[in-house]
DSSP file (Angstrom, degrees, kcal/mol; ACC not computed):
  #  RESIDUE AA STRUCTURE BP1 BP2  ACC     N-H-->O    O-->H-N    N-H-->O    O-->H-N    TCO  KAPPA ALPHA  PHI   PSI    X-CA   Y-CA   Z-CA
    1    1 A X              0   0    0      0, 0.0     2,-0.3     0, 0.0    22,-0.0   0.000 360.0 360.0 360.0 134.2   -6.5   -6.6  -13.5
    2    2 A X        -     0   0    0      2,-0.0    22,-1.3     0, 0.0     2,-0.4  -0.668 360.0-175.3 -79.4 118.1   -6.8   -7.7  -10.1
    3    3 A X  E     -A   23   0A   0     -2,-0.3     2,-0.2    20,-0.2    20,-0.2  -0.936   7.1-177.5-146.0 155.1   -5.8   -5.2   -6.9
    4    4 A X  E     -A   22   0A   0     18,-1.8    18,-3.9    -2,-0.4    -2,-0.0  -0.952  17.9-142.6-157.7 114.7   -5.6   -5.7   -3.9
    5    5 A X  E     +A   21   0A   0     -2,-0.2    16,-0.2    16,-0.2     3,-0.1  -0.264  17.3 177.0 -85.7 162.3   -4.8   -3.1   -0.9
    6    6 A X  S    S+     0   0    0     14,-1.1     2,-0.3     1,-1.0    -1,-0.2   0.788  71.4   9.1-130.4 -36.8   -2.9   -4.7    1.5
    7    7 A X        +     0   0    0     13,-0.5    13,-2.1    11,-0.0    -1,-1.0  -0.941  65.2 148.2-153.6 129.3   -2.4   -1.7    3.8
    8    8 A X        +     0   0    0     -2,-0.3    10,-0.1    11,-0.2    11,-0.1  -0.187   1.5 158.0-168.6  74.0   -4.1    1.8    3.5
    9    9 A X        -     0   0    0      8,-0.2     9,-0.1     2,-0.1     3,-0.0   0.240  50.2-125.0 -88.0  26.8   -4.8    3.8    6.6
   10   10 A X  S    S+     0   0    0      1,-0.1     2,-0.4     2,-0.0    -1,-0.1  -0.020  73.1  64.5  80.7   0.2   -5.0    7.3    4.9
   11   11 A X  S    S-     0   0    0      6,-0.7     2,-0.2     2,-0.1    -2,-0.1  -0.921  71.3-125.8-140.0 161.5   -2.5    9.5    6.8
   12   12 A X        +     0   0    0     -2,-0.4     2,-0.2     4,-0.0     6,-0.1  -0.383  55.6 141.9-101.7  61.5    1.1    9.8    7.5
   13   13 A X    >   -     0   0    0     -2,-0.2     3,-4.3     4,-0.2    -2,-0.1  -0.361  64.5 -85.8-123.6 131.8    1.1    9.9   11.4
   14   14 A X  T 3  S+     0   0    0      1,-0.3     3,-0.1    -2,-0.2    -1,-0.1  -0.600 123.7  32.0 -67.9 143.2    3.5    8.4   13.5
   15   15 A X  T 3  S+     0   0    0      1,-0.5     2,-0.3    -2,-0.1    -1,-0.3   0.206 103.7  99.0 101.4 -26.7    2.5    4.9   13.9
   16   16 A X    <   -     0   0    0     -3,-4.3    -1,-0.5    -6,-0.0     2,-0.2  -0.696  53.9-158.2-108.2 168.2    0.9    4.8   10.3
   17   17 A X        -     0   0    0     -2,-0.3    -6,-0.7    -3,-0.1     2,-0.3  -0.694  24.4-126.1-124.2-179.0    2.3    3.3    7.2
   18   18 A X        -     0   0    0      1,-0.2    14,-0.1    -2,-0.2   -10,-0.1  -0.585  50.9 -44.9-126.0-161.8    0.9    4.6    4.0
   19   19 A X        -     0   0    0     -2,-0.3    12,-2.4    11,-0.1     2,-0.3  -0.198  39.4-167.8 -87.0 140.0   -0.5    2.3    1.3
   20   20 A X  E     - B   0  30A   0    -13,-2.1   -14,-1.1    10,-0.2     2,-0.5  -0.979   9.7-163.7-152.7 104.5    0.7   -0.9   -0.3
   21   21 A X  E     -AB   5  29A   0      8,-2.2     8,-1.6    -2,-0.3     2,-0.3  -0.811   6.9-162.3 -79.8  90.0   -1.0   -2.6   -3.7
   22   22 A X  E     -AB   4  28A   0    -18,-3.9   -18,-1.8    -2,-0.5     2,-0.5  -0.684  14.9-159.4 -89.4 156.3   -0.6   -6.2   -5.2
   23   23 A X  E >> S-AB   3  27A   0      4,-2.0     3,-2.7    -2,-0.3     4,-1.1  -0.986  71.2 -14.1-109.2 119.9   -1.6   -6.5   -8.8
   24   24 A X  T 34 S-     0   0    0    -22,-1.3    -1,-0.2    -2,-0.5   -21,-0.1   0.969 119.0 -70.6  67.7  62.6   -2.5   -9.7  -10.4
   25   25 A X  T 34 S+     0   0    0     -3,-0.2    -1,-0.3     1,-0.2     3,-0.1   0.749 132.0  62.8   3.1  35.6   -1.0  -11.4   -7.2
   26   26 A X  T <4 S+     0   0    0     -3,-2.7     2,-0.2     1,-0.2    -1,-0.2   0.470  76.8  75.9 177.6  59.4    2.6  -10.4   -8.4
   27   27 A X  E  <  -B   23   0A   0     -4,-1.1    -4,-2.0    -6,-0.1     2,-0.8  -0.965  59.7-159.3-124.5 119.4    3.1   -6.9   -8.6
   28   28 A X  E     -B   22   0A   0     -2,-0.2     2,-0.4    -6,-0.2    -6,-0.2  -0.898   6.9-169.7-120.2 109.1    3.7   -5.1   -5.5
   29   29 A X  E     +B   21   0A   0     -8,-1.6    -8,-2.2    -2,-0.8     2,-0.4  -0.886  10.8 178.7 -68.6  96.2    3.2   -1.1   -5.0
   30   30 A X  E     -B   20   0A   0     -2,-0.4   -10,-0.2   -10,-0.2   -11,-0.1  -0.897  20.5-153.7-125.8 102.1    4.5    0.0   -2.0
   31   31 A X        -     0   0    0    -12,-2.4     2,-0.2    -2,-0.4   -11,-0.1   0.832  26.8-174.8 -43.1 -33.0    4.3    3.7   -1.2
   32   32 A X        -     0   0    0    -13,-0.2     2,-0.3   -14,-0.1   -14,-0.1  -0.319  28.8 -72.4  69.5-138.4    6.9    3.7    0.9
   33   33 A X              0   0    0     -2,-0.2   -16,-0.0     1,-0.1   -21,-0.0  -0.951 360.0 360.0-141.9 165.7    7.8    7.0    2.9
   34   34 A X              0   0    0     -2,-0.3    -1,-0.1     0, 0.0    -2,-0.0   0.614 360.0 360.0-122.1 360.0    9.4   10.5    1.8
C-alpha cells in the first residue's frame, strides 16, 4: 500500500486545514473539520 499525505500541518488553527491521505493513488482520506 502506497500513502501519500497531501496536506498535514498538525493543528487546528484558523488558517490551517488538518490532514488529507491518498492510498494507492485512488483512495482519498480527508479529515475534514468537526
Amino acid at each position: 500500500m502506497k500513502i501519500k499525505v497531501l496536506g498535514c500541518p498538525g493543528a487546528e488553527l484558523p488558517g490551517f486545514g488538518l490532514p488529507s491521505f491518498l492510498l494507492d493513488d485512488s483512495i482519498l482520506i480527508d479529515a475534514g473539520t468537526t
